[in-house]
C-alpha positions in Angstrom: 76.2 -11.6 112.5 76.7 -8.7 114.9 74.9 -9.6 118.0 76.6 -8.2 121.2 76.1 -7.7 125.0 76.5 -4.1 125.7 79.4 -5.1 127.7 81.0 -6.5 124.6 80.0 -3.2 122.7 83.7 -1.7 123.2 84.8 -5.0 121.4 83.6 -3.6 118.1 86.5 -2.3 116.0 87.8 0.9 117.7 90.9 1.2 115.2 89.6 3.6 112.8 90.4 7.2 112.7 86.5 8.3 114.1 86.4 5.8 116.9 85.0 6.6 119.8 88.3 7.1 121.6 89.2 9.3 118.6 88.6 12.9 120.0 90.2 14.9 117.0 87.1 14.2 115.2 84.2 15.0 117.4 81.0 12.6 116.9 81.8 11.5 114.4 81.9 7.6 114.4 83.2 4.7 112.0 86.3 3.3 110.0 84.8 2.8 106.9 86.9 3.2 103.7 84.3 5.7 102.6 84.4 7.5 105.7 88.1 7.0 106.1 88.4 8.9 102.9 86.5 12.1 103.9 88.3 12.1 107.3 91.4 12.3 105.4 89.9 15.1 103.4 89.2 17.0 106.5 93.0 16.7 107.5 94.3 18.3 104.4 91.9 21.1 104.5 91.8 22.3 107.8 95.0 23.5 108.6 94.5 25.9 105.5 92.0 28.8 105.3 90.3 27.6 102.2 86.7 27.9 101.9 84.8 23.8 102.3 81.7 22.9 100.7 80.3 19.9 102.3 77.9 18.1 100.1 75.7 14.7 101.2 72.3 13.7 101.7 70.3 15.1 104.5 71.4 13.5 108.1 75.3 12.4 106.7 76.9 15.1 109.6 77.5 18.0 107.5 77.8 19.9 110.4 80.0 17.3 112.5 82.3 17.5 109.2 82.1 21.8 109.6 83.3 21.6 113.8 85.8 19.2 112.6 87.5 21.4 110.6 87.3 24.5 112.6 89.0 22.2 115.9 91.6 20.7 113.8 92.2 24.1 112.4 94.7 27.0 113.5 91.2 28.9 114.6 90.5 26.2 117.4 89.3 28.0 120.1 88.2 30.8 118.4 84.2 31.1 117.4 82.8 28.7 115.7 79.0 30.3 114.4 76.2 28.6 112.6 73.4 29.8 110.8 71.1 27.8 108.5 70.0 29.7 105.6 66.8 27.5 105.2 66.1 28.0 108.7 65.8 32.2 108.5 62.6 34.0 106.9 64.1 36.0 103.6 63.5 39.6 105.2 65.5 38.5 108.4 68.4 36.6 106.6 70.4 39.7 105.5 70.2 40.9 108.8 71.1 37.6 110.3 74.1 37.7 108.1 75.7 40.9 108.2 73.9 42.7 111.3 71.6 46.2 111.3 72.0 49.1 112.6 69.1 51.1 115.3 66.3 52.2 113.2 67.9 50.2 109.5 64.1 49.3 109.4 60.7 48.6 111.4 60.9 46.7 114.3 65.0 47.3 114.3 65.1 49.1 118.1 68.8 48.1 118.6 71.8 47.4 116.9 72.0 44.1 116.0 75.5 41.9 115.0 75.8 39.5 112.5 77.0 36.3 112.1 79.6 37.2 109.7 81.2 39.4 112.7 80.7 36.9 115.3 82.5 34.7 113.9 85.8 37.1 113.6 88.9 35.5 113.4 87.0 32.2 113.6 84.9 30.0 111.1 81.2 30.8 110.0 79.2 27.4 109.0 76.0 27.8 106.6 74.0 25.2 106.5 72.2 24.7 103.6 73.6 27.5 101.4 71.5 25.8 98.5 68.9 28.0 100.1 70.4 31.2 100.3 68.0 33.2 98.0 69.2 34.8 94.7 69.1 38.3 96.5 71.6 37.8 98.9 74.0 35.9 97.0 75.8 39.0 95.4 76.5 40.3 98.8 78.0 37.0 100.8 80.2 36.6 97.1 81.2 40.2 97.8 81.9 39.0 101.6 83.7 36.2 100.6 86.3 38.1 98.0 87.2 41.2 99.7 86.5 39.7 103.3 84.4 43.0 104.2 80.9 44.0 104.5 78.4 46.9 105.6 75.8 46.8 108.2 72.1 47.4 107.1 71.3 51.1 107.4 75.0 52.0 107.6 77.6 53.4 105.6 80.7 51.7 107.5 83.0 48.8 105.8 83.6 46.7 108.5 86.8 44.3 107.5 86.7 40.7 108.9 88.6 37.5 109.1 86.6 34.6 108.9 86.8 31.5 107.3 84.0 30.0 105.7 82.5 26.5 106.0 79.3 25.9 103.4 76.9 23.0 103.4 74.3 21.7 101.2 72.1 18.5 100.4 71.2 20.1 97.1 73.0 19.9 93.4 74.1 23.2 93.0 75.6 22.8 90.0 71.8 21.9 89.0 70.9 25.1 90.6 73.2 27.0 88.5 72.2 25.4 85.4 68.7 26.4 86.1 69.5 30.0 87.1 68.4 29.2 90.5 72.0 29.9 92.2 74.7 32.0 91.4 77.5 30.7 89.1 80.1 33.3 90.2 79.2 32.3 94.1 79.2 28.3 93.3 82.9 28.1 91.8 83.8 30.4 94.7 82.4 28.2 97.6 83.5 25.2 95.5 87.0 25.6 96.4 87.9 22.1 98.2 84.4 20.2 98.0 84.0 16.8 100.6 81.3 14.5 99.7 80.0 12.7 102.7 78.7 9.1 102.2 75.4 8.4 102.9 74.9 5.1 105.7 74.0 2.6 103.1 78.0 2.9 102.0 79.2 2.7 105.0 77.3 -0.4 106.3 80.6 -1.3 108.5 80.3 1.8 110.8 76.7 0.4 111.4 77.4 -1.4 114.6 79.7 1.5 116.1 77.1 4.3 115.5 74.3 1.3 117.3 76.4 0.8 120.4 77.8 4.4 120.4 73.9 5.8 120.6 72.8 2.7 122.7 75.3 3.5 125.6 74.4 7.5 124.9 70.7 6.7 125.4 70.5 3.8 128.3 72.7 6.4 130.1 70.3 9.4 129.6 67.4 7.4 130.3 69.0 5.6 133.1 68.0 2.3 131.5 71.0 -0.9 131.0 70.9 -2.7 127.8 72.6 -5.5 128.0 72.3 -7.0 124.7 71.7 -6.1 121.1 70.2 -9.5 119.4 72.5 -10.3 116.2 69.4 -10.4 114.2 68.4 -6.9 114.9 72.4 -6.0 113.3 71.3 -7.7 110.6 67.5 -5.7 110.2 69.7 -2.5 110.3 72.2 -3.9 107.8 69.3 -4.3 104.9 67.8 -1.3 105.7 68.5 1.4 103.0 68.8 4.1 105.6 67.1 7.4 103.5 67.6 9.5 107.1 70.9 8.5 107.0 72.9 8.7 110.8 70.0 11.3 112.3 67.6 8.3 111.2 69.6 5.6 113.1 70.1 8.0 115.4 66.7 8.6 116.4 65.5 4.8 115.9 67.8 3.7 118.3 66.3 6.3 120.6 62.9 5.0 120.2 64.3 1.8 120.6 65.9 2.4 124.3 62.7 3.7 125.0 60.9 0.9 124.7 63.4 -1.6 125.7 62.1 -2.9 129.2 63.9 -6.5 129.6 67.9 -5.2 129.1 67.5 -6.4 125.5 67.9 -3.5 122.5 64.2 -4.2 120.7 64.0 -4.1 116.7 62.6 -0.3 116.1 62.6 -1.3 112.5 59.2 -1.4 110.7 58.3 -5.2 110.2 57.7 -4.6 106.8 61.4 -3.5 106.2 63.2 -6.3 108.6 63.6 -8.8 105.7 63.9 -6.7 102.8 66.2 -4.3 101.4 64.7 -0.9 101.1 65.7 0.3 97.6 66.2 4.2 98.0 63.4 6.3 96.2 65.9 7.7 93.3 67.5 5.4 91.3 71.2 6.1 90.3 71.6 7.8 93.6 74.0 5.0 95.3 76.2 4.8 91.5 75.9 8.8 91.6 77.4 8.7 94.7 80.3 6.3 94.3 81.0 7.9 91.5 81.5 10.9 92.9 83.7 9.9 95.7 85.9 7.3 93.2 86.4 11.1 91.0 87.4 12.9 94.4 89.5 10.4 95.2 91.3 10.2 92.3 91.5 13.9 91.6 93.1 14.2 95.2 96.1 11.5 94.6 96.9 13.5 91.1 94.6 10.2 89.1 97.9 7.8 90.7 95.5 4.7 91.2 98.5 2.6 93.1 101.1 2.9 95.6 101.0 4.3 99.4 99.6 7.3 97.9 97.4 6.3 95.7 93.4 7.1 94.9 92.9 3.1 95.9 94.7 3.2 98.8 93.1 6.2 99.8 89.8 4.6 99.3 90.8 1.5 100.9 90.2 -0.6 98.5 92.9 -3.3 96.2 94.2 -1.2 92.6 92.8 -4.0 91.1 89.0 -3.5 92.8 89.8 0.3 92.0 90.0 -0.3 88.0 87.2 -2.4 88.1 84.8 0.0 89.3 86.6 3.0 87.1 85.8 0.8 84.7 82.0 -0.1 85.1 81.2 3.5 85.8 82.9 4.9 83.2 85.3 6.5 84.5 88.5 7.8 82.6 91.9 9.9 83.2 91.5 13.7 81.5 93.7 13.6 78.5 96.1 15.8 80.4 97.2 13.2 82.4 99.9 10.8 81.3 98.6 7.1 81.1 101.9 6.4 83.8 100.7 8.9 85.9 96.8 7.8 86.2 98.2 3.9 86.8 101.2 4.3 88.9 102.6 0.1 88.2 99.8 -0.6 86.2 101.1 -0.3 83.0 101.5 -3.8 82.4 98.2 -4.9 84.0 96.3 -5.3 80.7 93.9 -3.2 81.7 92.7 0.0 79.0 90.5 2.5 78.6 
């Protein structure tokens, strides 16, 4: 179905706005509809300060999405800083965030800067603010509001300019339901929320991402791959993908590795080569349209056709677009007029 010589690899479709020639976007690789969508997303946003939360399953390129809208941004060139709030103990977080001041506490010998100032006049990424415990999320809502903070063991307000980038694989709105996150902090990071599709929606990027990390690989290793078999396309294509990218990412790694005749080997588990492997919570893949049918459709204003539209949008026919509205039970909020939600679709027979 998609068997290629590595030569041929640049005849894969290019045309998309992530291709590999695309450099607006980074890594970030594919011309799916679904991916399409959130690229457009990332357009609309970036040129404004608004505060992004970037939701998706672990290994979907939250962070790919965060750099993407910093360089498309007017704050290109300026810092870009990172910090994941899973990655830092609790007693070091605060200080990771807002900086300390010699002697704030034990083992504090120097003055220390935080991220939050670092990233002046730039963009400040945190990953994995699901994680951000309950203690510190008064503060970074006060950060966030008045765009100033204090140093620990000092008395001075420093002002800042920073624009703030948020990421999480968790359901926050979950969280908040269970008292286990802020509600005042959620609806203030939830200002213009991107849901990233997970691989197994965008199954057409597949043999981009393959060759893309193939050539990466063969180069690094300084090994030539000069064909990936059709049926090993085809392995990847029933493969439910619960790593997502970083998963096919790191298979085709192993898989360069162990190439020793030019030809890309399966790194697939036999068990899984002629099988779909169904993803270990049900509802997740209907969740997850869902969710980017709703964020399409709130973005076009619920206008399902014309140029503008939520199907056009999502690349898919008006007709395809009702269907699936539809099944999943999806319907226009009563403050919007029936014309408005259906464009020309008045007359298409079609109700709710």
């Amino acid at each position: 179905m998609w068997g290629s010589s590595v030569e041929g690899v640049n005849k894969f479709p290019s045309a998309g706005r992530a291709s590999p020639e695309d450099t607006r976007f980074g890594q970030i690789i594919g011309n799916s509809p679904a991916l399409e969508f959130v690229l457009a997303e990332v357009e609309c946003v970036a040129t404004t300060d608004s505060t992004v939360l970037v939701l998706g399953e672990t290994g979907t390129g939250k962070e790919l999405i965060a750099r993407a809208i910093h360089n498309l941004s007017t704050r290109c060139g300026r810092p870009f800083i990172k910090l994941n709030c899973a990655a830092i103990p609790f007693d070091l977080l605060e200080s990771e965030l807002f900086g300390h001041e010699k002697g704030a506490f034990t083992g504090a010998i120097a003055q220390k800067i935080g991220r939050f100032e670092m990233a002046h006049s730039g963009t400040l990424f945190l990953d994995e603010i699901g994680d951000l415990p309950l203690a510190l999320q008064p503060k970074l809502l006060r950060v966030l509001q008045e765009q100033e903070f204090e140093r620990l063991g000092s008395g001075r307000t420093h002002r800042i300019d920073v624009r703030l980038v948020a990421a999480t694989h968790r359901d926050l709105n979950e969280m908040v339901a269970r008292n286990e996150f802020r509600s005042d902090l959620y609806y203030r990071l939830n200002v213009f929320p991107i849901l990233l599709p997970p691989l197994r929606e965008r199954l057409q990027d597949i043999p981009m991402l393959v060759t893309h990390f193939v050539k990466t690989f063969s180069h690094r290793m300084g090994k030539q791959i000069r064909q990936i078999p059709p049926e090993t396309l085809e392995a990847f294509s029933l493969y439910s993908w619960p790593g997502n990218v970083r998963e096919l990412q790191n298979l085709i790694e192993r898989a360069v590795i162990r190439s020793n005749d030019g030809v890309l080997p399966n790194p697939l588990p036999a068990v899984d080569n002629n099988q779909v492997t169904l993803s270990p919570k049900q509802g997740t893949l209907t969740d997850s349209t869902r969710a980017v049918i709703l964020q399409a459709l709130r973005a076009a204003g619920w206008v399902i056709g014309g140029p503008g539209g939520a199907a056009a949008r999502l690349g898919l026919k008006r007709t395809t677009l009702i269907a699936k509205m539809k099944k999943l039970g999806i319907s226009r909020p009563d403050s919007i007029s029936y014309a408005n939600q259906f464009g020309e679709a008045e007359n298409s027979g079609f109700t709710m």
